[in-house]
N, C-alpha and C positions, 0 to 999 in steps of 0.2 A: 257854550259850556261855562265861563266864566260867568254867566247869569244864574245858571242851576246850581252851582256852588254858592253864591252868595246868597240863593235861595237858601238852599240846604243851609247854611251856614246859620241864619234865623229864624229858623223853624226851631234848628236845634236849643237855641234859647230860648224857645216860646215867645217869637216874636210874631207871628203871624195870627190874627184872628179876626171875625169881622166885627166884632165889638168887646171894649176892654170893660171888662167884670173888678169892682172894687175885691180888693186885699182884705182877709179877717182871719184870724187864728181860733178856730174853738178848743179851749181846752177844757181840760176836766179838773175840779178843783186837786190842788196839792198840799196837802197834809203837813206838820212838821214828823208825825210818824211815818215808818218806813214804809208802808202795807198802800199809803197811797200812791206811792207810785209805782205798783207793782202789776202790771197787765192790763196799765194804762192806755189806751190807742189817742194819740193826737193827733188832729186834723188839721191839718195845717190848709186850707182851702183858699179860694181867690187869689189862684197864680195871675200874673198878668199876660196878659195875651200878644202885647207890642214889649218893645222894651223900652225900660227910662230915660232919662237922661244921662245914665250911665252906663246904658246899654246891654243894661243884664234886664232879663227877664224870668230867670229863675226862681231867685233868693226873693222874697219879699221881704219888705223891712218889719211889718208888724209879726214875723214869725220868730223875731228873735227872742222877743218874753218869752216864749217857748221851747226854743231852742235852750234855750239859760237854763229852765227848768228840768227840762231833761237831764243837761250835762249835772247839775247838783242832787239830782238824783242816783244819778251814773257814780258821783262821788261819794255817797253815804255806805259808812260800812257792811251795812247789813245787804246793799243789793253789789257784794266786788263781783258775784256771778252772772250781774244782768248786760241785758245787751241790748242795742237799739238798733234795730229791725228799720229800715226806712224803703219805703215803696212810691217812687213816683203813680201819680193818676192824670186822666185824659178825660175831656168831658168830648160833646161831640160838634167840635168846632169843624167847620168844612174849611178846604184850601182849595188853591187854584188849583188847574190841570198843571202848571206849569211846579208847584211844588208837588201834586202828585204824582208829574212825572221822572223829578228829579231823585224820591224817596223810591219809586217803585209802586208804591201802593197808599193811598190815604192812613192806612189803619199803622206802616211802616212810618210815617211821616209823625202820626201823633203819638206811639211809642218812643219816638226821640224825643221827644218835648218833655213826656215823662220818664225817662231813663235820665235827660238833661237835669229836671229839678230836682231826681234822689240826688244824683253829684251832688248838686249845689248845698245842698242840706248834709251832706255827709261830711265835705270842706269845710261847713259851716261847726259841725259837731268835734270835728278835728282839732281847729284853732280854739273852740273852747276848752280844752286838756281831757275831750275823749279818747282814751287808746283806739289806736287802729283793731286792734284782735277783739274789740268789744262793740262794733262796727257793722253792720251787714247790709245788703242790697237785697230785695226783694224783686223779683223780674215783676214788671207791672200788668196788671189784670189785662183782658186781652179783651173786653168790653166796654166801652163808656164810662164811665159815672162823674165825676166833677173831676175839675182842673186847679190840681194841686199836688200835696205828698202828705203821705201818715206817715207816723212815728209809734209803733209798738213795743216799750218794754218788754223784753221776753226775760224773764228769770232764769235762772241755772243753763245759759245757755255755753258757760266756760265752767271747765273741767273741776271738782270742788279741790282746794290745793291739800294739799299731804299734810296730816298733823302727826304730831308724834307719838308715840306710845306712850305712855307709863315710865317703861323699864327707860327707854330713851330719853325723857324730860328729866329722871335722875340721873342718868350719864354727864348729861347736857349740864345739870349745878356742881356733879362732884368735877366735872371739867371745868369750871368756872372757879369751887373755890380753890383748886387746884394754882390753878392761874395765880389766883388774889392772895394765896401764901403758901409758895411751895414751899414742900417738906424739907427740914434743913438733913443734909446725908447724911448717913452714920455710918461708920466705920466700924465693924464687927471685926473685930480679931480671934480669931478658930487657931488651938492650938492643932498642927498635923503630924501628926505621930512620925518622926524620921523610919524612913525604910530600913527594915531590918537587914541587915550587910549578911551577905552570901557566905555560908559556911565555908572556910578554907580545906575541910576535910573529903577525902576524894577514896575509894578505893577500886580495885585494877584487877582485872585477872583476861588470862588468853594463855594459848600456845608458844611455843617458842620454838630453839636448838641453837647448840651449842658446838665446837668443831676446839678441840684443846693440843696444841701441838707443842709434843715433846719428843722423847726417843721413839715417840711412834703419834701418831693420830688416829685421836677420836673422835667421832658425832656422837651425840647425845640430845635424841630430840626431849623437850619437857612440858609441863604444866605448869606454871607459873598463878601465883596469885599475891595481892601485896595489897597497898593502904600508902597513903600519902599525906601531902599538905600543902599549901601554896599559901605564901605570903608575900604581895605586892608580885617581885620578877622571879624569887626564888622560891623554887622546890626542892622536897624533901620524899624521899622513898626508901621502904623499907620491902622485900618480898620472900615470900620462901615457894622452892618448886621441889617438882618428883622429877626425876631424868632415868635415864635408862640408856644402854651402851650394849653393844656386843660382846667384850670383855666380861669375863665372867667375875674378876674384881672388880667390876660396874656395873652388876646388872639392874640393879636398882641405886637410887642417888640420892640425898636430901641436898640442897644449896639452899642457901639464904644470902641476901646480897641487898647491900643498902647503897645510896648513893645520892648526891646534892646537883641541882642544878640552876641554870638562868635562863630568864626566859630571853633570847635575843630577838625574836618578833612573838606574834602574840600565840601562834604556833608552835613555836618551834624551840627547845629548852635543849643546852649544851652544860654538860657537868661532869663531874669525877664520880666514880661509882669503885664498887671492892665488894667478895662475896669471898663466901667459903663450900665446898662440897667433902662431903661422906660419901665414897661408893661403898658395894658390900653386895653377897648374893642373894638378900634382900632387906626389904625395910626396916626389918626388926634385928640385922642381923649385925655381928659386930664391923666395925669398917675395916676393909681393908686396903684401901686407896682412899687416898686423902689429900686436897691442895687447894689452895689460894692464888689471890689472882687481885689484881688493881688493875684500872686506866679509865679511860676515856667511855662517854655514855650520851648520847646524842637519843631525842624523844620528841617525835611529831606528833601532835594531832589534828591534823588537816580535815577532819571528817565528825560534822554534827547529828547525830542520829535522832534525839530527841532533848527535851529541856534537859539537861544536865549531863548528858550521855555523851561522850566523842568515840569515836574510832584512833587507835594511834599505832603509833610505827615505833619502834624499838632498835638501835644498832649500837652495839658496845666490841670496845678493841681493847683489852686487855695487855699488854707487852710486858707488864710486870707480873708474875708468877712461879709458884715451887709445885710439884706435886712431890707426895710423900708416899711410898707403897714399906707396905711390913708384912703381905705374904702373898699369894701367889695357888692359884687351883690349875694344876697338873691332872689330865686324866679322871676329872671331877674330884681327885682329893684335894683337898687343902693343905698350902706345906708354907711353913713360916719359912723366911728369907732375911736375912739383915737388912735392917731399917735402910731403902737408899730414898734417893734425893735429887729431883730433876728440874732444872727452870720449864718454865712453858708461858706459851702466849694464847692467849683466847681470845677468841669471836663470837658473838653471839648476834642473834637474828631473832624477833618474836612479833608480835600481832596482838594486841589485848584491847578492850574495851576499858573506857575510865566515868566510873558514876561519879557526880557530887552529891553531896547531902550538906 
């Protein structure tokens, strides 16, 4: 076993043949234009069949003018797409039974030999600063012919690299002199029109009722409508309503009623308020019940219905108040009475909507 390896081992450098064949390179003349070296085939022939003194039998020495030529071919700009194609050859040297039986087959035994010197030439192309991806192996012909390796130029054999547009090669300078003197900042000053501040004026209307106690008690349910103002925490109201009562000196009502307040959360306004009412048996008709009324006026509105619209709450406590009567319907007539004069305290309860503008 150790004999067929060390066999095989010298086959594969073309060391075995029964007579060694002198070294020559033919090439084909090279140009100092590009066009000659362009689908050039060089033959690099007269492998040796033993090895030298240095124990290669690959590489010949006279192939390296050639190899040289190549690679400065390989470096001119005009071929960066070419490629060198290398293909070992096999002429028709015979071996022992003893290397044919090591390889398997003769024809196996002198396919290494050639498969051996593309290596060697491909190593050789390497170290001279040929890229590897510019580089190719050729499996080697599967017939005779001489004992050596070609070298084919092949052109465009790598991908042609990406050039740029147009629209891109001017990107590419205005980024450049971008670069080489950028724009000093400027500072634009835009005068911004301050926002126009929220109109303080507001007005209010809804339902209500009223409950007035004096020598007797009355409800008075009403209509209310009024107008306003807000500035910063305080408010300002002024409203007038219709009311209406069971008493026939109330069957109809005018009030009107103003009142100041503050806002203690953003909701919620506490303040003094005071009103006056006309009863009579109707709207147009002369009054005959008549009183006033001061206190206390408490105003929610907990409730956003739309931009500028709330929902509110109304509770007013009155403790200070007179009513006045000067006459009196008996039996549906009407009968004058001496002017009297009663304290009273009121309550009042309502519901209105409040717009801004």
């Amino acid at each position: 076993m150790r004999g067929r390896a060390a066999i095989a081992s010298m086959v594969v450098l073309g060391a075995i043949s029964t007579s060694p064949a002198p070294a020559s390179a033919q090439l084909p003349p090279v140009e100092s234009s590009s066009p000659a070296c362009t689908g050039h085939r060089f033959r690099l022939d007269g492998a040796a069949a033993l090895p030298d003194s240095s124990g290669s039998a690959t590489l010949v020495p006279e192939w390296l003018p050639a190899l040289e030529t190549i690679a400065d071919c390989l470096r001119r700009p005009e071929h960066e797409r070419t490629c060198a194609v290398v293909q070992g050859r096999f002429d028709e040297q015979s071996f022992s039974h003893a290397v044919v039986t090591a390889f398997g087959s003769a024809q196996a035994a002198q396919l290494a030999r050639a498969r051996a010197r593309a290596t060697a030439v491909l190593s050789r192309l390497s170290e001279l600063g040929v890229p590897a991806e510019r580089l190719r192996e050729a499996p080697p012909l599967p017939e005779p012919t001489w004992r050596g390796t070609e070298v084919v130029l092949l052109e465009g054999c790598l991908p042609a690299p990406q050039r740029l547009s147009e629209d891109d090669v001017r990107l590419v300078e205005e980024a450049r002199a971008v670069l080489a003197a950028p724009p000093q900042p400027q500072v634009v000053v835009q005068e911004v029109a301050a926002p126009a501040s929220p109109s303080p004026f507001f007005v209010e209307a809804g339902p209500g009722g009223s409950l007035e106690l004096s020598s007797s008690a009355v409800a008075a349910p009403s209509l209310r409508a009024g107008l306003g103002a807000r500035r910063g925490h305080v408010t300002g109201r002024v409203s007038a309503a219709i009311a209406t009562a069971s008493p026939d000196e109330r069957r109809a009502s005018w009030e009107l009623k103003a009142g100041a307040g503050y806002a203690l959360l953003g909701w919620l306004d506490l303040g003094l308020a005071g009103g006056l009412r006309w009863g009579s048996v109707g709207l147009d008709s002369p009054w005959l019940d008549r009183s006033w009324f001061a206190g206390f006026e408490a105003v929610e509105c907990p409730l956003s219905l739309a931009e500028g619209t709330e929902l509110c709450l109304e509770q007013s406590l009155f403790p200070i108040g007179s009513v006045h009567k000067r006459a009196r319907i008996e039996d549906g007539k009407l009968e004058r009475i001496p002017a009297t004069r009663d304290s009273l305290v009121r309550l009042e309860l309502g519901a209105f909507l409040r717009q801004h503008f």
